[in-house]
N, C-alpha and C positions, 0 to 999 in steps of 0.2 A: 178654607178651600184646600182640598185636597191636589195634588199634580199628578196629572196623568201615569207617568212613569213612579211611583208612589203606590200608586192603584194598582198598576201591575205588580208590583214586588211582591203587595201584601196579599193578592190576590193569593200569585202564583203558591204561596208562604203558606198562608191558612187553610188550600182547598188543594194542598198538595196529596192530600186522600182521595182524591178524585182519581189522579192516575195510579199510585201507588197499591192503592187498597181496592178500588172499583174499575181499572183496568178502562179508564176516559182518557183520550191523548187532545192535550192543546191544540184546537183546531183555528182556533181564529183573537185577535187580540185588535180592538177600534179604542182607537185617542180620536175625538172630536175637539181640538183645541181643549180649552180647559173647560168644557162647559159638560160633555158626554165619555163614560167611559166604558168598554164592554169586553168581558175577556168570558170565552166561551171554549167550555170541553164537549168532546164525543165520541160517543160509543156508537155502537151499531146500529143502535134502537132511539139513543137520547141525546139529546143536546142540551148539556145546562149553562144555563146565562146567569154572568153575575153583573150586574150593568149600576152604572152609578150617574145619576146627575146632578151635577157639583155645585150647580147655580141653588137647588130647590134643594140640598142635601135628602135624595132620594135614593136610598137602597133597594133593587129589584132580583130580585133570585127566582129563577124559573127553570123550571125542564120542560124541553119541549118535547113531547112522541114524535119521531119521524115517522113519516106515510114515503114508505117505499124511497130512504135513503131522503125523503126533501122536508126541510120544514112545514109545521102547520099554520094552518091560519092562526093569526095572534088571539083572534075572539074566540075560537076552537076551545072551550072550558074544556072539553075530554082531553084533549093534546098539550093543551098548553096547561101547565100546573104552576100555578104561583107558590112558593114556600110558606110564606104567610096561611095560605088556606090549607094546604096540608100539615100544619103543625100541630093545631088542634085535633085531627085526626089520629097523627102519629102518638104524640103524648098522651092521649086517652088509653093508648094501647101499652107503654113500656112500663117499664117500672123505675123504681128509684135507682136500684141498684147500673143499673144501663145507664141511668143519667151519670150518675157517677161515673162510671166507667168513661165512659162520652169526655166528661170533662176532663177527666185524667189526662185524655189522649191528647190532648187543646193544651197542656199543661205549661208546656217549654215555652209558649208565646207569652208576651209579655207587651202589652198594647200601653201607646203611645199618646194617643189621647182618643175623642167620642166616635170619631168613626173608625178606629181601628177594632173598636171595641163592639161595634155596632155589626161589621165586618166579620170577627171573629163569631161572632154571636150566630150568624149566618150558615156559619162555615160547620158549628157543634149541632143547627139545626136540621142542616143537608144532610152531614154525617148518618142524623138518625135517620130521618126520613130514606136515604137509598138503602139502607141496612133493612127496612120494612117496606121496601119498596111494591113489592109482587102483592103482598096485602093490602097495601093501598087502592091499588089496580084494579082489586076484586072490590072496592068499595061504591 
């Protein structure tokens, strides 16, 4: 089991390309005791979720489309994008050398054990995925 404030650090650490690199400001951060965890960026347009449930070891990454500044419905498949389903999308499209590149960038982290690694994993998949974002869009 992972602890809340843990969650946060590694978050804040691995998906610090969020604000730096794709201009998302920390908008909200939920500790549900030890069992739920959710730290969320946003931009003008998106909201992405990195949310963790610690009982069921469940890693969830998601961007939401905002409709006029408010979230979408959770079931909304157009608005709501799970990471997992756009991966296969993205990677059909890049090549090796991007991957490479990608990992480079992830290089300086040095994980700790399976979910930080599971976490970071996340964080090089998001990476690509916002970099092809607008072609997703069209898909």
């Amino acid at each position: 089991m992972i602890e809340g404030n843990q969650f946060e650090e590694s978050v804040r650490a691995y998906f610090d390309f969020l604000t730096v690199e794709f201009g998302f400001k920390l908008s909200e951060v939920k500790i549900r005791g030890n069992a739920f965890y959710d730290v969320q960026y946003k931009d003008n347009t998106r909201v992405v979720s990195i949310s963790y449930e610690n009982i069921e070891d469940y890693l969830l990454v998601i961007i939401f489309m905002l409709q006029n500044g408010e979230m979408p419905d959770y079931d909304d498949k157009t608005k709501t994008l799970h990471l997992n389903r756009l991966n296969p999308i993205v990677l059909s499209k890049v090549d090796k050398n991007e991957i490479t590149l990608n990992n480079e960038f992830f290089s300086r982290f040095q994980t700790k054990n399976p979910f930080e690694r599971k976490l970071l994993k996340s964080a090089k998949e998001l990476r690509v995925c916002l970099k092809h974002f607008k072609e997703l869009q069209s898909h």
